[in-house]
N, C-alpha and C positions, 0 to 999 in steps of 0.2 A: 446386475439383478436389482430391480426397485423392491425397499421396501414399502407395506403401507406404515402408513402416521398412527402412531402409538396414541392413547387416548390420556391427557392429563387427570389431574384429580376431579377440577373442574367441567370434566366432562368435552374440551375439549381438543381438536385433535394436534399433535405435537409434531412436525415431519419430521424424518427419523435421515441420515445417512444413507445413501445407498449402498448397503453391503457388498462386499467380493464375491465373484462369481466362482464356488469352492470347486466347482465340473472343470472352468478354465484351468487350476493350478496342476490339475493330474496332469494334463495336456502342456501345460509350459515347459521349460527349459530356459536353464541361464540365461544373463542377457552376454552379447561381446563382454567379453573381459572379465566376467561374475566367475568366479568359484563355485565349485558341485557343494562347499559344505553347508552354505547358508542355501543355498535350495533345496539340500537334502533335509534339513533342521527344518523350516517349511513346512514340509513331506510329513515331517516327521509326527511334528504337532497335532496331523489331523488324523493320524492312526488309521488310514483307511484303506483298506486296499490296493485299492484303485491307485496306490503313489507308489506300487512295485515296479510296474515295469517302466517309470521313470526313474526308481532307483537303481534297478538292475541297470538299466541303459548307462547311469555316472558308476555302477560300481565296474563295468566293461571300459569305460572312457578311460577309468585310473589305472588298472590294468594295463591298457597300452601305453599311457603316459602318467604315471605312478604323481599325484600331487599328494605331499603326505602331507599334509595340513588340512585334506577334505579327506582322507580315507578312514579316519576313524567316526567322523559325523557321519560317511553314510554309509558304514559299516552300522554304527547305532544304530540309525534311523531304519537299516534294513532287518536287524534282527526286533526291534519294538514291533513293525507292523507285522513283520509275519508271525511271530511267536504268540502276538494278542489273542485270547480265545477265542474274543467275539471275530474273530478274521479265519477260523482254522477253516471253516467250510466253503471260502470264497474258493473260485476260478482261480486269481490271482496266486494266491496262498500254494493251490494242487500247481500250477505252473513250476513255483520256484521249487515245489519238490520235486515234483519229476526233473527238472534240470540239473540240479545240485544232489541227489538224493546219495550216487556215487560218484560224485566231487574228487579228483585229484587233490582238491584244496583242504584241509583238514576243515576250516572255520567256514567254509562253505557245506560243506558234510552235515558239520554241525548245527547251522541253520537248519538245514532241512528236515533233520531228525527230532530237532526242538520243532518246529511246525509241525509236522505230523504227530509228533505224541501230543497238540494240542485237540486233536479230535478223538471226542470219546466214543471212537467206536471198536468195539470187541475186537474186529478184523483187523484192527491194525498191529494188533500183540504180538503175530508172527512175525511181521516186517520190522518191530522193536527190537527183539529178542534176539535176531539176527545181529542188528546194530550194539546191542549189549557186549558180546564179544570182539568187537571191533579194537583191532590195535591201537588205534589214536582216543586216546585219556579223557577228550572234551567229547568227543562220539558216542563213545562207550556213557559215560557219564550222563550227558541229554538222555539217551537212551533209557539206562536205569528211570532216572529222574521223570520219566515218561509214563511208565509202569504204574498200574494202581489197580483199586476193585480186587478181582478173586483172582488168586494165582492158582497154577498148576504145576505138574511136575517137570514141565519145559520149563520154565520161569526159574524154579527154585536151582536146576540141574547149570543154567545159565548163568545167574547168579553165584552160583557157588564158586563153577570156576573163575569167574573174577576174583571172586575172593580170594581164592589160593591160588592165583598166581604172582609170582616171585618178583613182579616190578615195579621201583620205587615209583614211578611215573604214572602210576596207575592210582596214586593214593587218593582224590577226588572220586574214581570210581569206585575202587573200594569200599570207601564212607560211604559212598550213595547204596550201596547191591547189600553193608550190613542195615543198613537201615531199613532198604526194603525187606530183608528177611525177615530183620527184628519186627518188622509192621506185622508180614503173613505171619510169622508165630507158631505157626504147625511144627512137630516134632522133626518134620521133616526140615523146614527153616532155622529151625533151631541147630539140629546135626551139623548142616552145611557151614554155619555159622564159625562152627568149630574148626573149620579147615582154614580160617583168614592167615593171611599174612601180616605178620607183622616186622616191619623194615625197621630193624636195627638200629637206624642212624636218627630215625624218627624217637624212639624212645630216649636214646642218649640229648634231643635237642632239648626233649621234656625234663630229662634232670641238671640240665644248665640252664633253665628258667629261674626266676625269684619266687 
């Protein structure tokens, strides 16, 4: 892609670089012998869209042939683009939720429910709130974390039971579901609040701190 000539102080014109063609990169792939992680870091830098379903395609590659020295780059680079706000309403974006939305894979799950709660719209509350009670810890948690505006009595009823329920593993979501109650603030929030759990061994690590 040519650029034109930038204009100096003097008025005249400076030729510039011909910059990279940002449309090709969506489109490329490794070269022979290239690693997915420095492609996917690439991807990563331009936040766009448009660089999922070349990163889905290397998160499927590792999958079959697991490179663990690329799967947390483009594990990053796939949760930066889809999670970005300015990306919730893309094509792209509704793609990897519909795919992953009920994931076998917990961190694939997870992705998808952190993209989705990035669109602000009312409708998506019910498909949260679902995911709020979800067995796996980072699910549940995206979920809360999703939640915002006016609650109602689904919300607070959902919430609660996170709260009081009895597993240490859940402690991220917990934090998250008192918070958000402590945000709504209604008496009703408040109540619920009062049903937490609190795990024993967790208190005990707070009185062997300095």
């Amino acid at each position: 892609m040519h650029q034109e000539p930038a204009i100096d102080g003097g008025g005249a014109p400076v030729p510039q670089p011909d910059q990279p063609d940002l449309d090709s990169a969506f489109d490329d792939r490794p070269a022979e012998g290239e690693h997915w992680g420095p492609f996917a870091r690439r991807l990563q830098a331009t936040r766009h869209p448009r660089a999922l379903p070349a990163l889905l395609e290397a998160h499927d590659a590792l999958r079959r042939e697991p490179r663990f020295c690329c799967v947390g780059a483009v594990r990053a680079a796939i949760y930066e683009v889809a999670t970005a706000r300015e990306n919730a309403a893309s094509g792209q974006v509704a793609d990897l939720v519909s795919r992953w939305w009920d994931s076998p894979d917990a961190w694939e799950e997870m992705v998808a429910v952190t993209a989705r709660a990035g669109t602000p719209e009312e409708t998506e509350r019910p498909a949260l709130l679902e995911k709020v009670r979800s067995a796996r810890p980072a699910v549940a948690t995206a979920a809360i974390e999703g939640l915002c505006g006016m609650s109602d009595a689904a919300e607070i009823e959902a919430l609660r039971d996170v709260v009081s329920r009895p597993d240490p593993t859940l402690r991220w979501a917990h934090d998250a579901a008192s918070r958000r109650l402590a945000e709504i603030g209604t008496p009703e929030a408040q109540a619920a609040l009062t049903h937490r759990y609190i795990d024993p061994t967790e208190h005990l690590w707070h009185k062997t701190q300095p």
